[in-house]
C-alpha positions as CSV (number, residue, x, y, z in Angstrom):
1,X,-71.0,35.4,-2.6
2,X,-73.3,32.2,-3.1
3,X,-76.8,33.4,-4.4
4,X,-79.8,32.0,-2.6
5,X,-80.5,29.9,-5.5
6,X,-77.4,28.2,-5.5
7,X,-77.4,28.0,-1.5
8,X,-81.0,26.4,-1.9
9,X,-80.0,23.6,-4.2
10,X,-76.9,22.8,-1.9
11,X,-78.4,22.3,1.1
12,X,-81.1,20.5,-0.8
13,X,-78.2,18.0,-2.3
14,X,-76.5,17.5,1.6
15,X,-80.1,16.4,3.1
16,X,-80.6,13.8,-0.4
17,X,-77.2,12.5,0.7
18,X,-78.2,11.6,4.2
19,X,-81.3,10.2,3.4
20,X,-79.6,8.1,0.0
21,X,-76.8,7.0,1.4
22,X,-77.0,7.6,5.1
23,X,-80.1,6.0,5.4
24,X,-82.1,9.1,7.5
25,X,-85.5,9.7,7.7
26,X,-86.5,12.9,5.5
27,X,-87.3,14.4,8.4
28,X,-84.3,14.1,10.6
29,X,-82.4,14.7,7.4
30,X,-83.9,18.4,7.2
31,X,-83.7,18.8,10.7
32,X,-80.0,18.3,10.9
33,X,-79.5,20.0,7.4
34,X,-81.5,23.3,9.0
35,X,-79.5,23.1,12.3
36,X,-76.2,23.7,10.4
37,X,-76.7,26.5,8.0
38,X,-78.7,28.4,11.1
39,X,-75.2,28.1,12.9
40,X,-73.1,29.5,10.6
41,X,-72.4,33.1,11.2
42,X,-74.7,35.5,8.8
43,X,-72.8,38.5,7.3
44,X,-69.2,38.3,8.9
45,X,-66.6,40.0,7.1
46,X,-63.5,37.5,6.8
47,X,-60.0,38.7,7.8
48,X,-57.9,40.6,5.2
49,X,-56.9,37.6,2.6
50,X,-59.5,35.4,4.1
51,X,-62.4,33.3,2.2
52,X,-65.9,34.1,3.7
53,X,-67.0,31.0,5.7
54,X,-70.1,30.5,3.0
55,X,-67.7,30.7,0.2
56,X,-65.6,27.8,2.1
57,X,-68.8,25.5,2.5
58,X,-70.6,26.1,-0.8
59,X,-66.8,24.9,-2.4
60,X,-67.1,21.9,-0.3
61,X,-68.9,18.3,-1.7
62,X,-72.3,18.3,-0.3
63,X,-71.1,14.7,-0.3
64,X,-68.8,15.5,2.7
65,X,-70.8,17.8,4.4
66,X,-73.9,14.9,4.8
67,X,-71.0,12.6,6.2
68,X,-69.9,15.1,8.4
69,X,-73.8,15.5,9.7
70,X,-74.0,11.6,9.7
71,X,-70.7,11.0,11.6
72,X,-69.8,8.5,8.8
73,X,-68.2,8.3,5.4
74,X,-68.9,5.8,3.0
75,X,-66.4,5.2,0.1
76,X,-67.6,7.3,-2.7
77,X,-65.9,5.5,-5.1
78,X,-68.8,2.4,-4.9
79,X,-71.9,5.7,-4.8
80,X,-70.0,7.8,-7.6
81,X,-72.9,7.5,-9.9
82,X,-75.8,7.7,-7.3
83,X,-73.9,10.6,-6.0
84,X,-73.8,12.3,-9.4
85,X,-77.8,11.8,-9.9
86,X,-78.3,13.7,-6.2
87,X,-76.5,16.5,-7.8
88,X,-78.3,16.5,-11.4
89,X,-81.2,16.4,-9.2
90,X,-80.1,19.8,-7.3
91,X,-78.9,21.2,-9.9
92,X,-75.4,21.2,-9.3
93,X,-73.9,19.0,-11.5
């Protein structure tokens, strides 16, 4: 299980990635950011063998998940370094 902590800083580091490198308004960025995690199902117990769907999305690149949100995905190769500085930022790196 992903402590609230940890959940905070990720979410944090997917709506710096739209707004860095997705070019969003902070404001749409949150929105969009909020809008996911409220749809993912809240206390379901995974089938035997199965990960939990937070386990599966706080292993993910919050990278990936902003591009996902954005419906693009720049090379990360040319933002490696910009992308490391969101997650020093959030604490995740």
């Amino acid at each position: 299980m992903v402590s609230a902590i940890t959940a905070a800083h990720f979410w944090a580091a997917v709506e710096d990635c739209l707004v860095q490198f997705h070019h969003m308004e902070r404001g749409q960025a949150a929105t969009k950011v909020t809008e996911l995690w409220r749809r993912l199902p809240a206390g379901l117990e995974p089938r035997c063998g199965e990960p939990k769907l937070d386990e599966m999305i706080y292993h993910a690149e919050p990278w990936y998940i902003a591009c996902n949100l954005a419906g693009e995905e720049p090379t990360l190769d040319t933002c490696r370094a910009a992308y490391t500085d969101v997650l020093k930022k959030n604490g995740l790196a």
